[in-house]
DODOZA-780161 format. One line per field, with one value per residue (C-alpha): residue number from 1; residue in three letters; y, x, z. Coordinates in steps of 0.001 Angstrom, whole numbers, always signed. Example, Ala and Ser with C-alpha at 12.3 -4.5 7.8 and 13.67 -1.06 7.14 Angstrom:
num (1_2)
residu (ALA_SER)
yy (-4500_-1060)
xx (+12300_+13670)
zz (+7800_+7140)
//
This chain:
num (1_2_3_4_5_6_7_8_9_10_11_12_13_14_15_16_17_18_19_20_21_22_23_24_25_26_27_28_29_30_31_32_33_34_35_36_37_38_39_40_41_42_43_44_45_46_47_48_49_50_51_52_53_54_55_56_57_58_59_60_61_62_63_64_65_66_67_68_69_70_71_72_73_74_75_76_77_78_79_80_81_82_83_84_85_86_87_88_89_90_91_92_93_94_95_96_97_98_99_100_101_102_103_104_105_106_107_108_109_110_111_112_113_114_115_116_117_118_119_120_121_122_123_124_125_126_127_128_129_130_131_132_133_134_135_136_137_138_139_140_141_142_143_144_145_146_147_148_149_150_151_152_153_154_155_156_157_158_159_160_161_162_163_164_165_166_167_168_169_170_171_172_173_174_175_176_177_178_179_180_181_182_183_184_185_186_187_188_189_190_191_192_193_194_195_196_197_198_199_200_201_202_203_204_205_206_207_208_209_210_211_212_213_214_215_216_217_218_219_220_221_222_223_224_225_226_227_228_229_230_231_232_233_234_235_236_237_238_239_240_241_242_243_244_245_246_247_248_249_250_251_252_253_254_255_256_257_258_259_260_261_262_263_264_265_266_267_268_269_270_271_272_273_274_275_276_277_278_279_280_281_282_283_284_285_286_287_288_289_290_291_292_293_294_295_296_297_298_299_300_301_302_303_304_305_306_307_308_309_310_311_312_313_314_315_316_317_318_319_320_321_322_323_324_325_326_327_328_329_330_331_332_333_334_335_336_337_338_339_340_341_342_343_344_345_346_347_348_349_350_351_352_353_354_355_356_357_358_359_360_361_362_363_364_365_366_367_368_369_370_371_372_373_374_375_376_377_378_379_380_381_382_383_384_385_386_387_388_389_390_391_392_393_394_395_396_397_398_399_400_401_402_403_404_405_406_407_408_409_410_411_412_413_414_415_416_417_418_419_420_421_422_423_424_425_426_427_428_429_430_431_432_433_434_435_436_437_438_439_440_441_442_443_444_445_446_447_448_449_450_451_452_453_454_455_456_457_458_459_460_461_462_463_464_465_466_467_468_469_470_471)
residu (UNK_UNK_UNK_UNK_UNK_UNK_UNK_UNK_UNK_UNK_UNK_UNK_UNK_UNK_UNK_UNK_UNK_UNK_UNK_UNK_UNK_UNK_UNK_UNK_UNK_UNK_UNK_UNK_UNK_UNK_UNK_UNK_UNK_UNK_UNK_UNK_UNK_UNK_UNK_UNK_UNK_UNK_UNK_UNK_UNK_UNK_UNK_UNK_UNK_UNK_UNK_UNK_UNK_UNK_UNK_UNK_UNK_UNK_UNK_UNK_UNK_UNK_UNK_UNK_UNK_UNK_UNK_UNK_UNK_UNK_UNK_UNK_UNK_UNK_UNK_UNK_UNK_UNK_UNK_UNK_UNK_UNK_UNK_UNK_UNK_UNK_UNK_UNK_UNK_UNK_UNK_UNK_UNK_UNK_UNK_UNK_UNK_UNK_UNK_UNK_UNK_UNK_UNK_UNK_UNK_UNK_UNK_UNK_UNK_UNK_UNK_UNK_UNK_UNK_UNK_UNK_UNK_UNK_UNK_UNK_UNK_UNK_UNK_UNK_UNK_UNK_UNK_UNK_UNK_UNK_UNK_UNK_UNK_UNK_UNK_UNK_UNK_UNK_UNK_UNK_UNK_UNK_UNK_UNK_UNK_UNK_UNK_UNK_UNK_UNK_UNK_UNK_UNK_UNK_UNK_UNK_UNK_UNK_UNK_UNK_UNK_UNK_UNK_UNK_UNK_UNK_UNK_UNK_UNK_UNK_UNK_UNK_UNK_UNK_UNK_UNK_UNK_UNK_UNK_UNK_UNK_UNK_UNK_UNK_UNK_UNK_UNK_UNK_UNK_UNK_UNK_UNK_UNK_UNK_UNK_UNK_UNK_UNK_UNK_UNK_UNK_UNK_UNK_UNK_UNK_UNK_UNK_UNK_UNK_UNK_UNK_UNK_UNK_UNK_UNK_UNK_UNK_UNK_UNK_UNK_UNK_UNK_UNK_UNK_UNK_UNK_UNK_UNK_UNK_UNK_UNK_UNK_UNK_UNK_UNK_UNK_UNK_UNK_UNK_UNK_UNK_UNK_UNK_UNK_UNK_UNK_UNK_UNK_UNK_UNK_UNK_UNK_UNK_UNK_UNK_UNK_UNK_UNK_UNK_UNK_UNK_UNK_UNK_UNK_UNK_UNK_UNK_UNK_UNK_UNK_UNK_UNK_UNK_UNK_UNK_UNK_UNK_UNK_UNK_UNK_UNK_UNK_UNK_UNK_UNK_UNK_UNK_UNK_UNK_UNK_UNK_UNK_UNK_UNK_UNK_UNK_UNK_UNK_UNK_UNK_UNK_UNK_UNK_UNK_UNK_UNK_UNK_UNK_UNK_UNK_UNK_UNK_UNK_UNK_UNK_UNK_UNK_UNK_UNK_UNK_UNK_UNK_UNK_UNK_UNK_UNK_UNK_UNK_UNK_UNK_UNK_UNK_UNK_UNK_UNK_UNK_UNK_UNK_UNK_UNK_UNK_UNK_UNK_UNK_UNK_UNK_UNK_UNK_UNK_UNK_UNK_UNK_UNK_UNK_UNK_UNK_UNK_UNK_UNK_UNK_UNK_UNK_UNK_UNK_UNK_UNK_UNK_UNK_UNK_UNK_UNK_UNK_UNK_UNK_UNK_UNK_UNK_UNK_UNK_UNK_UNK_UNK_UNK_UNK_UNK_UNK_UNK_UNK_UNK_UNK_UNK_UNK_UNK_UNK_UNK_UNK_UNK_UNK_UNK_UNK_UNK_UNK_UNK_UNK_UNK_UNK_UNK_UNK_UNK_UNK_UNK_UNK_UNK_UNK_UNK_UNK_UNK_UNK_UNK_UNK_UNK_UNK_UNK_UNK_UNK_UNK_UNK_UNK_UNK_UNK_UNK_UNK_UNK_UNK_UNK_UNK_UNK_UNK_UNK_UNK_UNK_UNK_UNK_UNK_UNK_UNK_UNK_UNK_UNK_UNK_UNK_UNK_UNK_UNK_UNK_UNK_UNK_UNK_UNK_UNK_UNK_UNK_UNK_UNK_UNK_UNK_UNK_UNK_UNK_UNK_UNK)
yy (+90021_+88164_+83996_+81525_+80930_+84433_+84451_+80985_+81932_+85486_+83962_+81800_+84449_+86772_+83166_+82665_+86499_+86553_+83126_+84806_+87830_+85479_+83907_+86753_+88658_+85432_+85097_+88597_+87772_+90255_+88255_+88624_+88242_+85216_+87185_+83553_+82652_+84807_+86682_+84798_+86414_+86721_+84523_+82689_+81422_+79438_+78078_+75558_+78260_+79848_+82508_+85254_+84042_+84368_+88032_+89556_+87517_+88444_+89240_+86726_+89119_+92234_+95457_+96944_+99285_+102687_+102305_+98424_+97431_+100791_+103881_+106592_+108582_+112452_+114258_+118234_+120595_+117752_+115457_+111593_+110478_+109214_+105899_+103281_+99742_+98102_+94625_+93985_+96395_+99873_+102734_+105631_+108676_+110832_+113884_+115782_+119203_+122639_+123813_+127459_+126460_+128700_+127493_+130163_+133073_+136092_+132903_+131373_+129577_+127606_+123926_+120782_+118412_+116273_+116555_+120425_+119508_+119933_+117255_+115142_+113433_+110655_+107286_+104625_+101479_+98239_+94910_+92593_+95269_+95281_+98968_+100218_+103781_+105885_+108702_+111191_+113859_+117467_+118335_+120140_+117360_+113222_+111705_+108592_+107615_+105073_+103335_+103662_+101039_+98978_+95406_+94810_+93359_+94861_+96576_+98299_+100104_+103284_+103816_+106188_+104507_+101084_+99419_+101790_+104215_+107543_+108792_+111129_+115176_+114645_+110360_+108553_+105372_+102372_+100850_+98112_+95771_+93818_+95435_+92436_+94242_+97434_+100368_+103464_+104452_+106960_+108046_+109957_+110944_+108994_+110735_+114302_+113333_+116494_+118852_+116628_+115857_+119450_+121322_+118578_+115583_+112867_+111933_+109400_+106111_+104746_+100779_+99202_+95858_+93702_+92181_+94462_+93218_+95885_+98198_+100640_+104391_+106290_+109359_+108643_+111295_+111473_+114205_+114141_+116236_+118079_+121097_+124068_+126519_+129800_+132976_+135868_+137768_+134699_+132578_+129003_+126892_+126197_+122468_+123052_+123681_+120934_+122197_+124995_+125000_+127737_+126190_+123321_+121715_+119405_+118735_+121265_+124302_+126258_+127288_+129104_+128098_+124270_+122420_+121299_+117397_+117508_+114492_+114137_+113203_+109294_+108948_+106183_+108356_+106939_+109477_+108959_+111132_+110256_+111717_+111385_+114215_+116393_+116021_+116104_+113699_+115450_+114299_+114813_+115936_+115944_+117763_+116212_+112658_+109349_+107295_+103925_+103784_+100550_+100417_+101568_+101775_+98319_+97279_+96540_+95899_+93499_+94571_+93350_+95423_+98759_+102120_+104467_+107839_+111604_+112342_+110251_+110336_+110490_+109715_+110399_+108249_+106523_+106574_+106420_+105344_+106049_+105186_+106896_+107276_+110990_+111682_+114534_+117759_+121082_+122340_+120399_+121356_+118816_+120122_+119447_+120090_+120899_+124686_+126243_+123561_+125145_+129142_+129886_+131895_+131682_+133063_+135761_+137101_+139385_+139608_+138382_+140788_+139246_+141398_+144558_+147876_+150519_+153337_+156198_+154359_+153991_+157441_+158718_+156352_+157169_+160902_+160081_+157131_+155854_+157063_+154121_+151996_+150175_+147465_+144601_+141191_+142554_+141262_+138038_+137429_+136478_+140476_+141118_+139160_+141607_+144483_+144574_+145965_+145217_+141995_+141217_+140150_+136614_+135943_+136069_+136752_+133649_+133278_+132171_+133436_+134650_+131969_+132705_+134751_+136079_+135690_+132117_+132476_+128981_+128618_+125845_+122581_+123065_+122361_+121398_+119102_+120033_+117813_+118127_+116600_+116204_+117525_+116452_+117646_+117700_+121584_+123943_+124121_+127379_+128008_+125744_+127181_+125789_+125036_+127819_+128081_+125509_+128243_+129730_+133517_+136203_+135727_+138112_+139855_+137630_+134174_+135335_+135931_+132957_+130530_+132665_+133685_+137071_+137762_+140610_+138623_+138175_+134975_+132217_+133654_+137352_+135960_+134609_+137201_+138963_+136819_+137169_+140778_+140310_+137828)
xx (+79886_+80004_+80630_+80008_+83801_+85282_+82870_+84095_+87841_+87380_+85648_+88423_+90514_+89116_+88881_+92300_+93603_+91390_+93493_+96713_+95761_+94394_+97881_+99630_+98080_+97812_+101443_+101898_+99937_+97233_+93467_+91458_+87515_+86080_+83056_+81184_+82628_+82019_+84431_+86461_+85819_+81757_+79087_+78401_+82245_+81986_+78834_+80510_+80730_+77214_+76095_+77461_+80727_+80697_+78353_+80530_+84336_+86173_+89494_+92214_+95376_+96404_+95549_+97996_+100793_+102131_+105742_+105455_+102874_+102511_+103653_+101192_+99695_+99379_+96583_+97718_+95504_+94017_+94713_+93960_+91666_+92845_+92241_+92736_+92906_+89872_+90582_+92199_+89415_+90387_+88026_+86979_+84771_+83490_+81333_+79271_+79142_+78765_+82163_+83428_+85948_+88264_+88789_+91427_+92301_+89669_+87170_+85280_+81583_+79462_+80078_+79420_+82041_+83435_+85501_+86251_+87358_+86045_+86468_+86207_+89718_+91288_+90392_+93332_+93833_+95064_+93441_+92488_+91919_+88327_+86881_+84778_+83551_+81108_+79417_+77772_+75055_+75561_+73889_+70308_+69011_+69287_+71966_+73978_+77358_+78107_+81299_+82135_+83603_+83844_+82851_+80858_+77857_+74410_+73179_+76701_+76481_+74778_+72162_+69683_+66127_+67088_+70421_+69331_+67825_+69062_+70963_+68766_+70684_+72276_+72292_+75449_+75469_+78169_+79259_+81480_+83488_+86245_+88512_+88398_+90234_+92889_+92754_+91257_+88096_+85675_+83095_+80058_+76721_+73710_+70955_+69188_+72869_+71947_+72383_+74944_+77383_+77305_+78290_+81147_+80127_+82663_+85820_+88531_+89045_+92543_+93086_+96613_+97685_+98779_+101393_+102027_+103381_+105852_+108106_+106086_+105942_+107910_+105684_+101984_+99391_+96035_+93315_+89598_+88377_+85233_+82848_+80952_+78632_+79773_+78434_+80795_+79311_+78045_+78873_+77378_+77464_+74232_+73548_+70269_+73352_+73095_+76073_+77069_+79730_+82528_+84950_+87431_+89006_+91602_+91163_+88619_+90880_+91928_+95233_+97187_+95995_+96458_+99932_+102229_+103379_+107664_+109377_+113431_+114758_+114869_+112072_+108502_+105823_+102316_+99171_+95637_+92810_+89098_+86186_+82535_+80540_+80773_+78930_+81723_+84885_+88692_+91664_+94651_+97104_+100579_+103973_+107401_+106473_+105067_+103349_+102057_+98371_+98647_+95210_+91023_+88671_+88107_+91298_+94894_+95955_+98103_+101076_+100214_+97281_+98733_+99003_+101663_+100315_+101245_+97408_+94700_+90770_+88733_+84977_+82703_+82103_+85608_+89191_+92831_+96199_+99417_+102807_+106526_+109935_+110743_+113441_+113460_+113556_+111739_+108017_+105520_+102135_+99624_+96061_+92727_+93303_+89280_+90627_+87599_+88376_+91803_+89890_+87848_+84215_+84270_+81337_+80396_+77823_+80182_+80779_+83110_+85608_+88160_+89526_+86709_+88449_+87025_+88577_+87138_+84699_+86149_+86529_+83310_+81684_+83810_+82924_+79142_+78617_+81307_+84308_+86361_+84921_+87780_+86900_+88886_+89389_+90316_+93598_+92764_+91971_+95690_+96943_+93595_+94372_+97814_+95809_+95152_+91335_+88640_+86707_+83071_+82842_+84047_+85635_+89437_+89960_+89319_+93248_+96444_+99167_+102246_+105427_+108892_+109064_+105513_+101931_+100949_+97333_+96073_+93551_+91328_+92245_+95934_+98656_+102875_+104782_+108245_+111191_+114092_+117526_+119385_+116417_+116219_+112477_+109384_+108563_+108178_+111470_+109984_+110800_+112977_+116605_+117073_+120928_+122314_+121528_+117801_+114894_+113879_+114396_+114068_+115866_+118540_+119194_+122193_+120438_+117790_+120423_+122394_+119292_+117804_+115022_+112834_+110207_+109290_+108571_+105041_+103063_+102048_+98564_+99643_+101656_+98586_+96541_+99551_+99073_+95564_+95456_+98237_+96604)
zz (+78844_+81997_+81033_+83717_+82854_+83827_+86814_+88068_+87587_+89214_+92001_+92786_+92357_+95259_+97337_+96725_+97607_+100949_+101849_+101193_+103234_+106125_+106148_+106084_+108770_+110728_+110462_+111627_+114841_+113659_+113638_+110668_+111314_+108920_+107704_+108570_+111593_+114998_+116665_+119137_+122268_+121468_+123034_+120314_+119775_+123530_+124045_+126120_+128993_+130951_+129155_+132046_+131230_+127412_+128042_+130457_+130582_+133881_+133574_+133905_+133899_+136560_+135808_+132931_+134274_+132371_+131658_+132419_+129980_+127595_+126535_+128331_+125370_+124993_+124536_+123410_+125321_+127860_+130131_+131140_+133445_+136732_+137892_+140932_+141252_+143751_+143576_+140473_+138829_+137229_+138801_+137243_+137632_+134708_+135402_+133196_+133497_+131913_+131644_+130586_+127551_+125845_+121864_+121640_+123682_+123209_+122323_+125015_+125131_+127340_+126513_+127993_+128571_+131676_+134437_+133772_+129855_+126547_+125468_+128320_+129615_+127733_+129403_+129151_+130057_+128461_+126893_+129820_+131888_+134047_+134049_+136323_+135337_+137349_+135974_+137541_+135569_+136419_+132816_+133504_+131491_+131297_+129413_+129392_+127943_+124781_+125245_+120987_+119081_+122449_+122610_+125921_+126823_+125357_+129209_+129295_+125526_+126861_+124770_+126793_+126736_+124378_+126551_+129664_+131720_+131309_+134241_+135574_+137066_+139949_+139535_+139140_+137430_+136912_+134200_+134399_+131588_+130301_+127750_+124874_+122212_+121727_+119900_+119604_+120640_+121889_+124434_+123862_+125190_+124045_+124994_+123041_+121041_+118684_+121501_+124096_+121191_+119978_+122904_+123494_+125652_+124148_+124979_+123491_+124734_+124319_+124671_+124835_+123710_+126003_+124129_+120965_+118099_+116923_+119243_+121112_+120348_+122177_+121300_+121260_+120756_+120691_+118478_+118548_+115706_+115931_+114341_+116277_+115222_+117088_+115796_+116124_+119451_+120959_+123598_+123209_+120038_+118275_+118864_+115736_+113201_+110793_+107814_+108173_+111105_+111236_+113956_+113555_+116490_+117340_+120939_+120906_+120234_+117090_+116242_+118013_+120678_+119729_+121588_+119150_+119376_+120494_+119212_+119068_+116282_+115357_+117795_+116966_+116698_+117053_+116007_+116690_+115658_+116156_+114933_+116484_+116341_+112839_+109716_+107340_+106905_+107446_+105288_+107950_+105557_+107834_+106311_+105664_+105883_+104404_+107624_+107573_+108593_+111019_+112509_+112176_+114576_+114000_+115412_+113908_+110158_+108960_+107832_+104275_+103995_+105375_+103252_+103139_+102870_+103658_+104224_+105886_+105369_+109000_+108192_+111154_+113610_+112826_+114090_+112250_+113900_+111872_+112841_+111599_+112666_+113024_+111297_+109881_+111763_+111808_+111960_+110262_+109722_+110369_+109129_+107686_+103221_+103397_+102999_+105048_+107921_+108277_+109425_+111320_+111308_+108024_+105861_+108531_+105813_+103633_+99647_+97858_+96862_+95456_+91948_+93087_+92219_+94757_+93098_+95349_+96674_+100194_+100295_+99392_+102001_+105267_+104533_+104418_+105971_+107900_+109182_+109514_+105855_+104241_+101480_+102868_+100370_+97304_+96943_+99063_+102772_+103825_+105246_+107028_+110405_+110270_+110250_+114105_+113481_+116437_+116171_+117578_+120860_+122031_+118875_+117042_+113844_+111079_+110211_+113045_+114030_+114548_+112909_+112981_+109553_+109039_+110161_+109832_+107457_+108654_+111774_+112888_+112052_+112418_+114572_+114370_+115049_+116033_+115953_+117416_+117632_+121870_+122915_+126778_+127338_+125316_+126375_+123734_+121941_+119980_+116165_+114592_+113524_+110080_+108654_+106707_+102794_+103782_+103854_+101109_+100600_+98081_+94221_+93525_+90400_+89570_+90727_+88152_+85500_+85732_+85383_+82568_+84457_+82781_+85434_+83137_+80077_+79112_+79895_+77248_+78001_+76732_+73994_+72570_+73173_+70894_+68053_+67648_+67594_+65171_+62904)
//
């Protein structure tokens, strides 16, 4: 039972927590929002300015410089987009397009995208900055483009029909802000969003601090995660899918096909992955190390309040930013754990087979039926990509490729990251040679013997089963 007692004391419990964590981040230079207090840079927090000023803030620093004033970040299997300065303003020009994407060689579709890329190109710039960004429809319908997770003023949001007018094919409208905050973010389409966001029209949306807090990455790369409905044969994704998707992407390709992130040895690493347009969360489960999860879409967390993790949990429409030193070196798989997100074209209508003894069955039905009838999935899934058998049209088979020992049985959702020590370039450095007596290999007799290993003695399960019958 609940006394007014224990609720006083508990209250003032929380109250006095939320003070300590105020402090704390405050002391760490990170701002805390007062739930009852609004946010510093908002309208409402300096009424003593004209409303245009408080709506729309001009900037009062230069333009932010790569190098200078941030690390640029990488985005495996895209690019950034370019920009110029026009007095003191950053300029930039999206376009969206159909574009002819490949997920993963011998898989290609129609998709819609900008500038040429699925997704579109990573825009960067830095708090402070003034953006100007043009965008011009080459889509066969309207659309218009929601700046995600950005704070700007309401006619700048993008909202097709509410904030805007749509931007009609073959229009090109401006949009035009001040960065107020740093982070990660994304861009998106917000207009027929069911059909836009499904056949790719989003991008990510990468904001600098001005003056960070910590030491900057020296690697810093960026994932958007997303989910497609490609039927095997096809050669558009079904924007009317609402669950049942069968392609995973990072950067909108699958493994192999994915780049893997180089880092040398003792290097920061900074990774970001967003996640916009799917209908299911990912848990980002990354090998070989603990990172510290140092910022949300909602901007940077205190110290205090940050998680060390090996595996982090990307809802949709959110972001995740976790930061590690890389010191250990080797290949290490970074992947979705939602097993099915890690394949791909799963569930292409067939049984399941798993423990089915055919006996002659196989037999019997290439002589009648068909000539070349195998039951396949019997003993598992994980030999059938090895097999080298034809595929439908426009599609790869559901499980990787190729690794340094034997075929890798992961797909989709799945990519490495390879680090290195005296590396001078972040090329490809292929597999990683491992130190004598450090990969795991087959027993031998005598390693058996001496650590009184029986691999032929029966299991607790059959030795059960032994004294029942017995008794």
């Amino acid at each position: 039972m609940i006394t007014r007692r224990k609720f006083l004391t508990s209250a003032g419990a929380l109250a006095g927590s939320a003070a300590v964590l105020q402090r704390l981040g405050s002391a760490q230079g990170v701002k805390t929002r007062e739930p009852n207090k609004p946010r510093e840079t908002t309208a409402a927090a300096n009424r003593n300015k004209p409303l245009i000023e408080r709506v729309d803030p001009k900037p009062t620093l230069p333009p932010g410089e790569a190098g200078k004033d941030y690390t640029p970040v990488i985005t495996p299997n895209n690019i950034s987009l370019p920009w110029k300065v026009i007095d003191g303003v950053k300029v930039y020009h999206l376009v969206a397009e159909e574009v002819d994407h490949e997920f993963a060689p011998g898989m290609r579709a129609k998709c819609w995208g900008f500038n040429g890329h699925v997704h579109g190109p990573t825009i960067e710039a830095v708090e402070g900055d003034r953006v100007r960004i043009y965008v011009t429809n080459n889509l066969p319908e309207a659309t218009s483009v929601h700046w995600h997770g950005i704070l700007l003023p309401n006619g700048m949001d993008g909202v097709g029909g509410l904030t805007q007018k749509t931007i009609q094919p073959g229009e090109t409208f401006r949009y035009e802000f001040t960065l107020r905050q740093h982070g990660t973010q994304m861009y998106h389409s917000h207009s027929d969003e069911m059909t836009q966001m499904a056949l790719g029209t989003m991008g990510l949306f990468i904001i600098h601090p001005r003056r960070p807090k910590n030491e900057r990455p020296d690697r810093d790369f960026a994932f958007m995660l997303n989910e497609w409905r490609l039927d095997t044969g096809t050669s558009r994704p079904n924007p009317n899918e609402m669950t049942d998707f069968n392609v995973f992407t990072f950067n909108a390709k699958i493994f192999p096909a994915t780049e893997p992130m180089v880092a040398k040895l003792g290097h920061r690493v900074r990774i970001r992955i967003a996640s916009v347009a799917v209908m299911e969360h990912h848990p980002i489960h990354l090998h070989g190390y603990h990172f510290r999860i140092t910022e949300t879409d909602g901007g940077q967390i205190p110290e205090s309040a940050q998680q060390v993790e090996t595996t982090v949990l990307i809802g949709v429409g959110q972001s995740r930013t976790f930061d590690f030193v890389a010191d250990a070196p080797g290949d290490w798989p970074m992947h979705c754990h939602m097993t099915h997100h890690a394949m791909t074209q799963m569930g292409d209508n067939f049984p399941n087979t798993i423990g089915v003894q055919p006996g002659k069955l196989d037999q019997k039905i290439r002589a009648s039926l068909l000539p070349g009838y195998m039951t396949m999935g019997e003993n598992g899934m994980g030999d059938m990509a090895e097999m080298g058998m034809a595929v439908p049209r426009n599609s790869t088979p559901m499980v990787g490729g190729q690794g340094p020992f034997d075929y890798i049985t992961m797909g989709g959702l799945f990519t490495i990251l390879k680090v290195r020590e005296g590396i001078t370039s972040y090329e490809d450095p292929g597999w990683y040679k491992h130190p004598g007596g450090t990969v795991a290999t087959l027993a031998t007799n005598d390693q058996l013997s001496r650590d009184g290993i029986d691999v032929n003695a029966p299991s607790r399960k059959d030795r059960a089963m032994e004294h029942q019958h017995s008794g």
